[in-house]
N, C-alpha and C positions, 0 to 999 in steps of 0.2 A: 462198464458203467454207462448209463446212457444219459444225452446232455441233460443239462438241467431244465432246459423249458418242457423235454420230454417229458421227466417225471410229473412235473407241474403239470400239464397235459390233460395226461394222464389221471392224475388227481381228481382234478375237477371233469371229467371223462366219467368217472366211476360214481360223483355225487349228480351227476343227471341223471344216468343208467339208474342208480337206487332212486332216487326222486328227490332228492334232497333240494338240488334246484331242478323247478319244475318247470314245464313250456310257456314260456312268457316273462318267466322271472329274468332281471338284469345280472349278470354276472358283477363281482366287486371290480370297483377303479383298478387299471391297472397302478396307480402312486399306492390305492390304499391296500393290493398285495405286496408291493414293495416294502411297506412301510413297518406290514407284518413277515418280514422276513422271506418270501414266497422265491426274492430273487431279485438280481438288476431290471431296469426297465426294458433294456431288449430281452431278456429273457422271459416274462411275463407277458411280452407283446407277441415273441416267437410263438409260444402255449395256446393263444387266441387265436392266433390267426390257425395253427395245425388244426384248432377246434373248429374253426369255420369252415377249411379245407372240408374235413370230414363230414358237415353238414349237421354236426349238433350245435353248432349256437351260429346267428347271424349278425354281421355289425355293420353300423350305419352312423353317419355323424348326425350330434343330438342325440340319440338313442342309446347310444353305449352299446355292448354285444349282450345279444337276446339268444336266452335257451329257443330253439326252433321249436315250434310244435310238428309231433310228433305223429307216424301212421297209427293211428286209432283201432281199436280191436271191432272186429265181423262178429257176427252170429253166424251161426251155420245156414241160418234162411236167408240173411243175407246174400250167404255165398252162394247158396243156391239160387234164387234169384239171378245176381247178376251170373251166373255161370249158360242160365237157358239163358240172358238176351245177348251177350258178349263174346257165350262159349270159354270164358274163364274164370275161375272163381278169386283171381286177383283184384284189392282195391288199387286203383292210382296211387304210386308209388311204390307197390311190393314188387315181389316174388319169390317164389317159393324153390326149396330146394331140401334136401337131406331124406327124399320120400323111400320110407319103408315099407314091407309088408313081412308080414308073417302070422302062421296058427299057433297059438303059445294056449295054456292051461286057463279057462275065463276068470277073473278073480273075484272075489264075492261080489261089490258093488257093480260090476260089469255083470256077470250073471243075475245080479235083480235087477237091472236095469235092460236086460233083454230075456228076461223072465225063461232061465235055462239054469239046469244045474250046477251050482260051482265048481270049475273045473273040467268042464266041457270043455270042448273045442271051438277054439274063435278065432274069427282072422283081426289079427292088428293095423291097422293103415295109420304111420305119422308119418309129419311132415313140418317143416318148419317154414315161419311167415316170416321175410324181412323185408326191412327199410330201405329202397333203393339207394337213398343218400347215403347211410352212413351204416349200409351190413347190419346194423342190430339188429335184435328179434323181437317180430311185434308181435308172436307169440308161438308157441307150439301146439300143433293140434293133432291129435289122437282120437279115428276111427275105431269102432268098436260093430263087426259085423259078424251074423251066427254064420257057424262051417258051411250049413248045407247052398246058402244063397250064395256065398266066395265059390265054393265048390263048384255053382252052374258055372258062375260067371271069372273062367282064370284069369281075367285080366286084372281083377280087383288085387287079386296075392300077387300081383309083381309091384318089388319095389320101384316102383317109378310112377311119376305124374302122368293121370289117367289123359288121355287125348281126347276121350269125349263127352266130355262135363265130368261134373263131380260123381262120386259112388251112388247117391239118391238117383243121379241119373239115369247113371247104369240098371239100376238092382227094379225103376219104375219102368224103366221101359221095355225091360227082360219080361219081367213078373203081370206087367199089364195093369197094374194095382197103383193108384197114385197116393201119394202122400194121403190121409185123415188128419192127423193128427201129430203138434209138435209139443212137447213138454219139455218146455223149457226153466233153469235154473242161473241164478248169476248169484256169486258173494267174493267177499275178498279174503284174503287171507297173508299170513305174515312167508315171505320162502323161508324153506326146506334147505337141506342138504339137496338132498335126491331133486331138485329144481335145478340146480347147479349145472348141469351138462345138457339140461334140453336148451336153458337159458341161453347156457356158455356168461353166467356169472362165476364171481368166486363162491369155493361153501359156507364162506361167511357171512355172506350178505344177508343182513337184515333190510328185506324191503315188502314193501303193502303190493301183492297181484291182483290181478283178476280174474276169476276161475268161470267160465261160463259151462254148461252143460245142455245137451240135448238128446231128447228119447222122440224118432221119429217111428210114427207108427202107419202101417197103410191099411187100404178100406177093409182089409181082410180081419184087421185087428191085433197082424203080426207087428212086434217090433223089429225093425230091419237094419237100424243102426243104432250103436249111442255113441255119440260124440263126446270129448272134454278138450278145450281150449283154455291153456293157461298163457293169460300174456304176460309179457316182459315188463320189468320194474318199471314203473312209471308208462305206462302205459292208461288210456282210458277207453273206455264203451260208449261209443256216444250214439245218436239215430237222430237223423231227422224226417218231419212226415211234414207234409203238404198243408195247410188249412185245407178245410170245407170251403 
């Protein structure tokens, strides 16, 4: 059985990850969890500070302990972007890890999205985005590329993180053909079961994501990738541009 500030922790661990408290909000007194049964005062103090350890919530006197704001969800242009000035398509604070590949059967919405047969041959590229602070997942992102371009190019089908740039990199500077065209999609949705293990949530979790999409297309008119990035519960999209 583990101690009691653990479970406490814990608890309130799981209502940030769903969003219940969100980045900026105050976490309750630790008198007025006492007061609701949560536990003694060192046991609700011990649960804080584990949470601060781990880098979901931060405390300051005055302030009380504040949910941290959190690594914010990429687009794929983004990532592209910074991957040509940086050479990596990490934001400050990530990185990435769990990268697969594989050719598996294309499934409807990936084959009209790279305008090919259902059931074709496609190669799959994921990979998971985390928090440096505290491990979580600021989302998982799932390549979507036809046989014949994987097929020039064997580096793309190894699982592991490509070394020099992103897959657009690779498949424009093979091909000679640069980017045209990005068609892009963002909505949110409630999780899934099947969300569960890219998240590494429980399958009960009811929580609001963010599902971003991308159809890149080059000068030839092929589609060469399509992307889908689902981020982690409580997670947001954000972008900022320059004035004029």
């Amino acid at each position: 059985m583990p101690p009691k500030w653990k479970v406490l922790a814990d608890e309130i661990a799981a209502k940030i990850t769903s969003g219940v408290y969100a980045p900026g909000d105050r976490l309750p007194k630790i008198e007025d969890l006492v007061s609701a049964g949560k536990g003694s005062k060192s046991t609700v103090h011990a649960a804080y500070k584990a949470l601060e350890a781990s880098g979901l919530v931060t405390a300051s006197r005055g302030h009380g302990t504040v949910v941290r704001e959190r690594t914010t969800l990429a687009t794929a242009a983004e990532r592209e972007q910074r991957s040509k000035i940086t050479g990596s398509s990490w934001r400050a604070g990530e990185r990435s890890d769990s990268h697969m590949a594989g050719f598996i059967a294309a499934p409807e919405d990936v084959a009209e999205a790279l305008e090919i047969e259902p059931g074709a041959l496609v190669l799959r590229r994921s990979r998971t985005y985390r928090d440096e602070h505290d491990n979580s997942v600021v989302s998982h992102s799932t390549s979507w590329i036809p046989a014949g371009l994987a097929e020039e190019l064997p580096e793309l089908a190894m699982g592991r993180r490509l070394n020099s740039g992103t897959s657009i990199d690779l498949i424009t500077r093979h091909t000679g053909r640069p980017v045209a065209r990005r068609h892009s999609s963002m909505w949110a949705r409630i999780t899934t079961p099947a969300d569960a293990g890219l998240l590494e949530i429980p399958e009960d979790t009811t929580a609001a994501v963010i599902v971003l999409t991308v159809r890149i297309v080059d000068t030839s008119g092929m589609t060469i990738e399509y992307g889908i990035d689902i981020g982690g519960p409580g997670r947001r999209w954000t972008k900022e541009e320059a004035s004029a």
